[in-house]
Short mmCIF file of the C-alpha atoms (twelve columns), coordinates in Angstrom:
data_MODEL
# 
_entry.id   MODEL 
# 
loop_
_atom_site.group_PDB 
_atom_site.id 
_atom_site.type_symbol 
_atom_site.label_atom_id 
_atom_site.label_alt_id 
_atom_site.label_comp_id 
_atom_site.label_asym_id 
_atom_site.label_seq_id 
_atom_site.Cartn_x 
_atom_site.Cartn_y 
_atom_site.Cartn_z 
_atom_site.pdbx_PDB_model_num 
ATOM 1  C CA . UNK A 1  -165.496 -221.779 91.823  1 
ATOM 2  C CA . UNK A 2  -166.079 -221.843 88.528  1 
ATOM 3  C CA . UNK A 3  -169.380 -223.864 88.659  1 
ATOM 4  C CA . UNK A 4  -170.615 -221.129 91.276  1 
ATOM 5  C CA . UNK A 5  -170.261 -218.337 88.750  1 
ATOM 6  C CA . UNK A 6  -172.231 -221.225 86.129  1 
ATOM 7  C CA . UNK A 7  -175.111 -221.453 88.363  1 
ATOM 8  C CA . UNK A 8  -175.635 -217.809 88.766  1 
ATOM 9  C CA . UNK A 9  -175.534 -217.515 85.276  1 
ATOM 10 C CA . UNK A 10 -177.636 -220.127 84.728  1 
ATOM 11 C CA . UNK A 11 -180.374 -218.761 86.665  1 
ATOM 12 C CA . UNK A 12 -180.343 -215.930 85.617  1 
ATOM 13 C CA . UNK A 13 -180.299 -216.985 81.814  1 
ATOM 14 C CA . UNK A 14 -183.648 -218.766 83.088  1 
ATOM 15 C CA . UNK A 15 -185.332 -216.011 84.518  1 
ATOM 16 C CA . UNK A 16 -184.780 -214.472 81.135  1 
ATOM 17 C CA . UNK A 17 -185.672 -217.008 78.628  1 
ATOM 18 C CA . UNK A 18 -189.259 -216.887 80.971  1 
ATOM 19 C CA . UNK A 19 -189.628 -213.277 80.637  1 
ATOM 20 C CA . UNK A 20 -189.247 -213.319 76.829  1 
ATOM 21 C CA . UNK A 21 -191.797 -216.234 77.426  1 
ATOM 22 C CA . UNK A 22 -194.515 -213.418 78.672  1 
ATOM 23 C CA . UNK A 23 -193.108 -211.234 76.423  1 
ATOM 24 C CA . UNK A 24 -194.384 -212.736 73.518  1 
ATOM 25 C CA . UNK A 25 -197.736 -214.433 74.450  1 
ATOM 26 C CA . UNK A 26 -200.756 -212.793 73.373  1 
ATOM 27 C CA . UNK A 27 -203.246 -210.788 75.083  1 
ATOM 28 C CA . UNK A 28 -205.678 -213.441 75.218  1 
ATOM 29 C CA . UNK A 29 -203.255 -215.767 77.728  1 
ATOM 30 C CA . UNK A 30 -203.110 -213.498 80.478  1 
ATOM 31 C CA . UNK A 31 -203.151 -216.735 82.825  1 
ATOM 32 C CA . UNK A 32 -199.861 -217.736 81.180  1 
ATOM 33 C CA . UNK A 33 -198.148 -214.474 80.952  1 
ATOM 34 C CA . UNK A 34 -198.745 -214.329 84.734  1 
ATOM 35 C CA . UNK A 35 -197.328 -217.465 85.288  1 
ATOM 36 C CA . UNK A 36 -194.254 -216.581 83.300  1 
ATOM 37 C CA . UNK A 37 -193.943 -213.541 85.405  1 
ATOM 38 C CA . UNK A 38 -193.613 -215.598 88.237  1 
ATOM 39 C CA . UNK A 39 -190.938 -217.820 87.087  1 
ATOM 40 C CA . UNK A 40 -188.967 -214.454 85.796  1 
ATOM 41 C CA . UNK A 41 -189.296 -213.372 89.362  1 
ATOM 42 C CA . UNK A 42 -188.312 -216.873 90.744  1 
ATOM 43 C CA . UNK A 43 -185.470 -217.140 88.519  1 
ATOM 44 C CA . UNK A 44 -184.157 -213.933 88.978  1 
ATOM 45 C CA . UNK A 45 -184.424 -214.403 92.897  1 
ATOM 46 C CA . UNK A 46 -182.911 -217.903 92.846  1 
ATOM 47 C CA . UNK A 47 -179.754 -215.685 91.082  1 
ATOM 48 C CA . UNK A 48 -179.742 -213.372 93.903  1 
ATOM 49 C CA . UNK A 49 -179.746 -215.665 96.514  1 
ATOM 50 C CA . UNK A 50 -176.864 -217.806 95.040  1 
ATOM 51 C CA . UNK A 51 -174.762 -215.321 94.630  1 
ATOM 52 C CA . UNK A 52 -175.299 -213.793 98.722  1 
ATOM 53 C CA . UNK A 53 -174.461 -217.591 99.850  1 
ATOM 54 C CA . UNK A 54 -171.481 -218.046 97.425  1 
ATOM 55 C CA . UNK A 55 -170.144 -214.394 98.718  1 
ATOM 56 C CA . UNK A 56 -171.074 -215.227 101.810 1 
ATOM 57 C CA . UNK A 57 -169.334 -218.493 101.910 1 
ATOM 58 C CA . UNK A 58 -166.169 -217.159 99.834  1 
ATOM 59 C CA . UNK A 59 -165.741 -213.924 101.308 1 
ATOM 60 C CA . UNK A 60 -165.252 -212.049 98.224  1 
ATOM 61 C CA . UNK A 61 -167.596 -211.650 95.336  1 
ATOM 62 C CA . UNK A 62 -164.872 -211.298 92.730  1 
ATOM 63 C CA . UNK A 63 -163.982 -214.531 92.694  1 
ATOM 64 C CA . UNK A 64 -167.993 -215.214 91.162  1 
ATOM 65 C CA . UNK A 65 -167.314 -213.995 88.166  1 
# 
């Protein structure tokens, strides 16, 4: 169960190494900070999703983290 809780975590650690990507490009790259914005959002939804399947298939949240 362990590993479930990991791959939450991981995600979300992703989604926010991607938004402190966009963060700090300039204002010229406004292709890449959109890009980044959309891996923040995937990352973050990936995260979300795991967790409603690992609840879902555990019954209990608590046992996620």
């Amino acid at each position: 169960m362990k590993e479930m809780g990991w791959v939450i975590g991981t995600f979300r650690y992703m989604g926010e190494v991607w938004e402190t990507r966009g963060k700090n490009m300039g204002n010229e790259k406004s292709g890449h900070r959109a890009y980044a914005a959309r891996e923040t959002e995937r990352w973050h939804r990936w995260a979300e999703t795991a967790k409603a399947e690992f609840v879902k298939a555990l019954g209990e949240e608590t046992l996620l983290m």
